[in-house]
N, C-alpha and C positions, 0 to 999 in steps of 0.2 A: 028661513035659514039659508037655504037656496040662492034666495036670491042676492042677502047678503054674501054669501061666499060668492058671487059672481060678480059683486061689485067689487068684490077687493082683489079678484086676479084680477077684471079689468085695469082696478088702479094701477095694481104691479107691472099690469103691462105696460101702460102708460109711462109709467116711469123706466123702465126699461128701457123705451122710444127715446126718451128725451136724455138721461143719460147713457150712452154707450159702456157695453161691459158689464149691466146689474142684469142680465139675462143669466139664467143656472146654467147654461151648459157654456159658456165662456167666461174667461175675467178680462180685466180692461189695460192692464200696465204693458199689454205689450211682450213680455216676455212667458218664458216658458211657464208654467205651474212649478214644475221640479227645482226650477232655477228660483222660483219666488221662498219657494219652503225655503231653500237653502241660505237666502239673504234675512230669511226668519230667523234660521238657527244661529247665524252671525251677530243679529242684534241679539235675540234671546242669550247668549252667551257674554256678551258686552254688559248686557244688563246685568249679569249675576256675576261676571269677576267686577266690574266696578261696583256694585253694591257690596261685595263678599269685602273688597279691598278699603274702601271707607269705611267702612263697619269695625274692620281688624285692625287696619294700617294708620287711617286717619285718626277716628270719632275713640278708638280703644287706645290708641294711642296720647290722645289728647285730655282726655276726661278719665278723673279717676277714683272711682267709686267712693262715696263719704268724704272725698275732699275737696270742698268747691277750693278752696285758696288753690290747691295745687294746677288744680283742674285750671283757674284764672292764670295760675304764671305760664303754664303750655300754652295757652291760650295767645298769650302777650307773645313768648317767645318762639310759635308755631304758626303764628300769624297768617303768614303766607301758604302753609299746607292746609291751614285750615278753610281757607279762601280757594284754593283747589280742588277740596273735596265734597266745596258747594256746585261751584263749577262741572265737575264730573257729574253729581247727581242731576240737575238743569238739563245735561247730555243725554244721561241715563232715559230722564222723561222724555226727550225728543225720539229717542228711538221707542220708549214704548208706545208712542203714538202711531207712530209707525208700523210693530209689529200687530198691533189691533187690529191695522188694519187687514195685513196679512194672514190674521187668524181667522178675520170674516169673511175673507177670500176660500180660503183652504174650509171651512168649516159651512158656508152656507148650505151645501147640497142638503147635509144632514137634516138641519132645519132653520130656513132664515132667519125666522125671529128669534131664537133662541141665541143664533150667534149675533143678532141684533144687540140679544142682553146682554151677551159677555162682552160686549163695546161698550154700551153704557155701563156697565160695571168699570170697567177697566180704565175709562175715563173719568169719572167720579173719582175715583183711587187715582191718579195722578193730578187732577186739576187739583185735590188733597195734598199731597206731597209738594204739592208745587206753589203753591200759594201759603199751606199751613207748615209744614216738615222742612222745607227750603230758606223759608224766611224764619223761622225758628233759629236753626242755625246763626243765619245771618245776624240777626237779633243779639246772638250772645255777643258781638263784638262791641255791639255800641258804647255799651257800657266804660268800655275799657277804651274809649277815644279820648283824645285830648280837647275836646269841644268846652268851650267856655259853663255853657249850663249843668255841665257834672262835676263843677266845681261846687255845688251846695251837698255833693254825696261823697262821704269816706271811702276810704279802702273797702270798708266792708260793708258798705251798701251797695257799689258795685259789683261785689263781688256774688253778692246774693242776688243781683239782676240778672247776671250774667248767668248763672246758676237756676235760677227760674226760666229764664229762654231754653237751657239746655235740657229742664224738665218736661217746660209745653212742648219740647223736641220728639221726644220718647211719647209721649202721648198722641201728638196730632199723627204721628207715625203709623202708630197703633190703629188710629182710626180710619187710615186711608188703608190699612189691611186689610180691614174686615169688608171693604167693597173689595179689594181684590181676592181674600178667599172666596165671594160669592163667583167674584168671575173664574176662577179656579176650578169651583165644583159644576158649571157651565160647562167651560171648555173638557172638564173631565168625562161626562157624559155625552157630548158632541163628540170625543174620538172615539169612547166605547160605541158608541152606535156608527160610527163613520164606515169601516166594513175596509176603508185604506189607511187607517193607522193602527198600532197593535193595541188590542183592548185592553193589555198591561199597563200601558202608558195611561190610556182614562183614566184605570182604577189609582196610579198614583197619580197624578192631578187631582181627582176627587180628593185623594189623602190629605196635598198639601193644602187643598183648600180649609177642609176641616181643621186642622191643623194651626191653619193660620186664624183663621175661627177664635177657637178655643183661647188662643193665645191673645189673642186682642180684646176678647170678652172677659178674660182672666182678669184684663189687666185694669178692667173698670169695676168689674165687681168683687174681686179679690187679690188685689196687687201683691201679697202674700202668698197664694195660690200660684198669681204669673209667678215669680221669682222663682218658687221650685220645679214651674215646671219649665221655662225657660233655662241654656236654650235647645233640649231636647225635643221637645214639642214640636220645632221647626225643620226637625231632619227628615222626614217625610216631604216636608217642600223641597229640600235642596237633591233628594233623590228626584221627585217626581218632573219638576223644573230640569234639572241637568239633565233627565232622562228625554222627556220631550224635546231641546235644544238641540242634542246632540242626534238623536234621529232626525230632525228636519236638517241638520248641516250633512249628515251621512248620508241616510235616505231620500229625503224628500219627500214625494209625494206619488203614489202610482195614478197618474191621469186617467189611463182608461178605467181606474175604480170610481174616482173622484167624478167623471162624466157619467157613468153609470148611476152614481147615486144623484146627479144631479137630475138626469133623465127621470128616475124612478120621483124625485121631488116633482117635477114638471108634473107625470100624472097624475100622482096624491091632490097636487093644487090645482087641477085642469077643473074647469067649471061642471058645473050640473044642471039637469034639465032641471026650470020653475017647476 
């Protein structure tokens, strides 16, 4: 065991070497820590009014419960906001790519690979959104084009296409959650043990994570069950998520904790005699 734990700081050190900045007691971007949380809570916060506004303004705006026909003529005659509010989400993910990465900056001290997973989580849940949730959307337009070949489909065949995309919509959505509650209850634990952000904020992170859980598992195994408890279920995320945003745009970060835990990671991983 020994000696495996000594090959693997070797490796980490190795790689340390070769990219500059994945050493624990500094990061690479060049600017401050406190300045970096801060451009966190900018995008975290970008992320949650433009989702919050698509949600309410566009998608609630547009689609409208038990009526695909209706839902089709917004559609036709929305056309263009609709086409906006793909375009923002497309946005949306570009910054959560981003803020990932900022979270495995602010979060590694605690424990590398853990904030390793909440990466891979977090990516999984957008290349979801992004390929399955994004193009859904997109999807429901086709229908409703003037393209030669959907001349063999009536009104109300398209209308049920279109109506289907905006189905697989809600679901593939659903499915890109459930990786991101896992990254949720991740990062939740990575603040409660971090010792520089307030262990209140984990415990709500954890919340939303579970939260967003239940809700996406609802929704495959009792869509009945989701419906009553949506969208309740999900107000521990929009505390837990506003809460963490708004601390990193306020606060930031305290460096001299954050170097401390990084140091104290240094020697939890410093090698051992064979």
């Amino acid at each position: 065991m020994a000696a495996i734990r000594l090959a693997w700081v070797q490796s980490a050190g190795l790689f340390q070497t070769l990219i500059p900045g994945t050493a624990m007691n500094e990061h690479s971007v060049g600017i401050s820590l406190r300045t970096l949380a801060r451009i966190g809570g900018v995008l975290y916060l970008i992320i949650i009014v433009g989702g919050t506004f698509g949600e309410a303004f566009i998608r609630g705006r547009v689609m409208v419960p038990d009526d695909p026909a209706a839902t089709v003529a917004n559609l036709q005659s929305m056309e263009t906001l609709w086409r906006l509010g793909i375009a923002s989400e497309l946005f949306m993910l570009s910054c959560t790519v981003a803020l990932t990465l900022i979270f495995y900056v602010l979060l590694r001290p605690v424990s590398r690979d853990l904030a390793l997973l909440a990466v891979f989580f977090n990516l999984v849940s957008a290349t979801l959104e992004a390929t399955g949730d994004s193009q859904h959307l997109m999807a429901a337009l086709f229908p409703l084009e003037d393209a030669g070949y959907l001349g063999a489909l009536d009104a109300a065949q398209r209308s049920a296409l279109a109506s289907l995309a905006l189905t697989a919509h809600g679901h593939s959505f659903g499915t890109a959650l459930i990786f991101f509650g896992w990254e949720c209850l991740v990062l939740g634990y990575l603040i409660y043990r971090s010792g520089y952000f307030p262990k209140w904020i984990g415990v709500l992170m954890g919340l939303a994570g579970v939260g967003y859980l239940i809700n996406s598992f609802a929704m495959i195994l009792s869509p009945a069950l989701a419906s009553l408890l949506f969208p309740a279920i999900l107000l521990p995320a929009l505390v837990g998520e506003s809460s963490l945003a708004l601390w990193l745009l306020v606060k930031g970060v305290d460096e001299d904790a954050w170097r401390r835990q990084g140091a104290g990671a240094a020697f939890r991983e410093a090698p051992v005699a064979a």
